[in-house]
Steps between C-alpha positions, in 0.01 A plus 500: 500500500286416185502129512550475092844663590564218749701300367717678271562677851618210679690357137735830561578431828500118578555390109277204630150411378127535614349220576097550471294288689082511489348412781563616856452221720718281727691359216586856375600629831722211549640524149573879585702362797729303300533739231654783750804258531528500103513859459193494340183746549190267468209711359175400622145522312231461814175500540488723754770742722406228822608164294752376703820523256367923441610508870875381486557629138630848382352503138165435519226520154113464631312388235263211358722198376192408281521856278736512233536876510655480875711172429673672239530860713638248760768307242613852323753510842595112503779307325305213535148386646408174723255422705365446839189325427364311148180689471618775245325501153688250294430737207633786695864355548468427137454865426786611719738264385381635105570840630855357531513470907698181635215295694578228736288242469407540200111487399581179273664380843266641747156381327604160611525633864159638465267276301526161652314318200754613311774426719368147547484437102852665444615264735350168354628624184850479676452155630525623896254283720228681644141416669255378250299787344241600290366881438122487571247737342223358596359270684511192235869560474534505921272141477768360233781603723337328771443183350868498412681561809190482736351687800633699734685739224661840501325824300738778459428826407755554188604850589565699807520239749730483795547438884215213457288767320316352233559141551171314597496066552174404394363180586199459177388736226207656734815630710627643169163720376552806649897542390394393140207720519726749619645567169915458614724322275523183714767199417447139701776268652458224650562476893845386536571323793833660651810396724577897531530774295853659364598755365808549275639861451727597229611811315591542152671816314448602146785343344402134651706518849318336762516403871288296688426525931487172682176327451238598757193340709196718520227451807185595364186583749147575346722587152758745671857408490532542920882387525765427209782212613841498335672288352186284481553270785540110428471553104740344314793619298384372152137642545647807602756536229182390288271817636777695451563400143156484436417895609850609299322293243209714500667852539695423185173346251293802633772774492475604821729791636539535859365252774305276406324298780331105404256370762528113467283212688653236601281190516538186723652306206809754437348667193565854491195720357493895388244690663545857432760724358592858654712718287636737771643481854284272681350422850721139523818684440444808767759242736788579217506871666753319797527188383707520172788645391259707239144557590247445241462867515825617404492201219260620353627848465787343391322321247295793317830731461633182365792536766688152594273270713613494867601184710152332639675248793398480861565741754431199749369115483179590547283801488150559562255750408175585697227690392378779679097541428297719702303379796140448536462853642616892372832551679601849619825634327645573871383111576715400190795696653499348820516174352781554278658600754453204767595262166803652451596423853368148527623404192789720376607295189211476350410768222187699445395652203166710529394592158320837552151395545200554706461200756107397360370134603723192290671762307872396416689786641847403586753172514736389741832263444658313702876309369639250743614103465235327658152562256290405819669750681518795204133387466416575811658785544368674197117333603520680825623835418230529204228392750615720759494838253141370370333449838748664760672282830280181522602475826 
């Protein structure tokens, strides 16, 4: 079938709409999940036939999400456009939403998502507490910062960074001279010192609906989120209705449509801090897949048709989320199979997702939940089955 006739195919049989999303990777694959219960056909734009929502979706585009030309080949079949990562050309959604296509984020949305200096400065504009910061570009401006907030501080590459990627703490200006000689746009913050990290999901529809997801605790290791906790155990109820109200806050000033996930510090005194901003389904709200009445996933479908918002409570008092990285050695696929299936067995309530990927050294492949009423024991039980898939039976 010739793709540009796609969707005025499935418009005469469904009536529903096609939901375009670019990018293919574990965020679009579970986003195509959640849209089969809507009735919806998810169009994918991937990189490549092997990204890992190409293998679980029917209507597939291969092309390059930095070229115009195959963004708007791609959109021609789409009722609307999202997206399952913030690295497309700002200009480019621009240019498809001139063409008259209905983009979710949109580019005066998104570039907040993907320029952190900006994001930082729209926020102090707003008045919403964040780490001291300062753009640097150069090393006089890096030596003012320093003098302000003082040593150790936090460079930050102002585009493309995630996962820990392109965040450095640098203890002097000597440890600086090779990122400033580098030639990235680089932003300082001072070194917070942190309680924990939280993160507080919401979603938001065109016409101002929004819904908020209990607010979560995020265990970081070497700048990966490992394991996501919710509700956020021990926090109170005013600084979570404050999170809450704080990232619905955001969603609204920024226009935001779909989810919209804020990744807070909390520091020893109580204050609550914005780190970073994702504009898309996001790694601390994977747990919302059997933990919530409406996944984050489905939301956010939801949320770009502009279809009612759907009930975010608990499933269960407690869920956990584990991530699932790849051990410190290349895994056969027939190894992988043999230890889903001894999971499943030993641990037959807990959930796997795989996302489609290669099992390559630290690479995040997968998740596992766990729901229960006991966090220790949902803990545990998610901590043990992700261990077991990365490095077999430990026993």
């Amino acid at each position: 079938m010739d793709p540009a006739n796609y969707a005025a195919d499935v418009d005469g049989r469904t009536g529903l709409p096609v939901v375009g999303m670019v990018g293919a990777g574990q965020l679009a694959r579970m986003t195509h999940q959640a849209a089969i219960s809507l009735g919806q056909s998810l169009r994918i734009l991937a990189d490549s036939p092997d990204d890992g929502a190409a293998l679980v979706a029917s209507d597939v585009v291969v092309g390059d999400y930095r070229s115009l030309e195959d963004l708007r080949r791609f959109a021609a079949a789409c009722d609307v456009v999202t997206w399952d990562h913030e690295h497309v050309p700002n200009e480019h959604i621009s240019a498809l939403a001139a063409d008259g296509v209905a983009v979710h984020p949109s580019a005066r949305a998104l570039q907040y998502a993907q320029d952190k200096a900006l994001m930082r400065a729209r926020l102090t504009e707003l008045g919403i507490a964040c780490p001291r910061w300062s753009p640097v570009p150069d090393r006089a401006a890096l030596r003012d910062f320093g003098a302000q907030v003082g040593w150790p501080l936090v460079l930050k590459a102002s585009r493309g960074g995630y996962d820990g990627k392109g965040v450095w703490v640098v203890g002097s200006e000597d440890d600086a001279e090779a990122l400033l000689a580098s030639g990235t746009p680089l932003l300082a913050e001072e070194l917070v010192p942190l309680a924990r990290e939280l993160a507080a999901v919401v979603a938001r529809a065109p016409e101002g609906q929004g819904a908020c997801w209990p607010v979560v605790e995020t265990v970081q290791r070497d700048g990966i989120c490992v394991e996501v906790l919710a509700p956020a155990p021990d926090l109170p109820d005013d600084r979570a209705e404050e999170a809450e109200q704080l990232a619905l806050r955001i969603a609204a000033a920024l226009d935001v449509t779909g989810v919209l996930a804020v990744e807070l510090f909390e520091t020893p005194d109580g204050r609550l801090l914005v780190n970073e901003l994702a504009m898309r389904p996001h790694n601390s709200a994977h747990w919302t897949i059997e933990g919530s009445r409406t996944s984050q996933f489905e939301q956010h479908v939801r949320a770009v048709l502009d279809y009612p918002l759907g009930a975010t409570s608990l499933t269960a008092p407690v869920v956990v989320m584990a991530n699932l990285l790849a051990g410190p050695e290349d895994v056969r696929p027939a190894d992988i199979d043999e230890r889903v299936h001894h999971c499943l067995a030993r641990w037959p309530d807990v959930k796997i997702h795989l996302y489609g990927k290669g099992f390559r050294p630290g690479r995040k492949v997968g998740h596992v939940t766990a729901l229960g009423t006991s966090l220790e024991d949902a803990r545990s039980r998610a901590g043990a089955a992700a261990s077991y898939l990365r490095y077999g039976d430990p026993e």
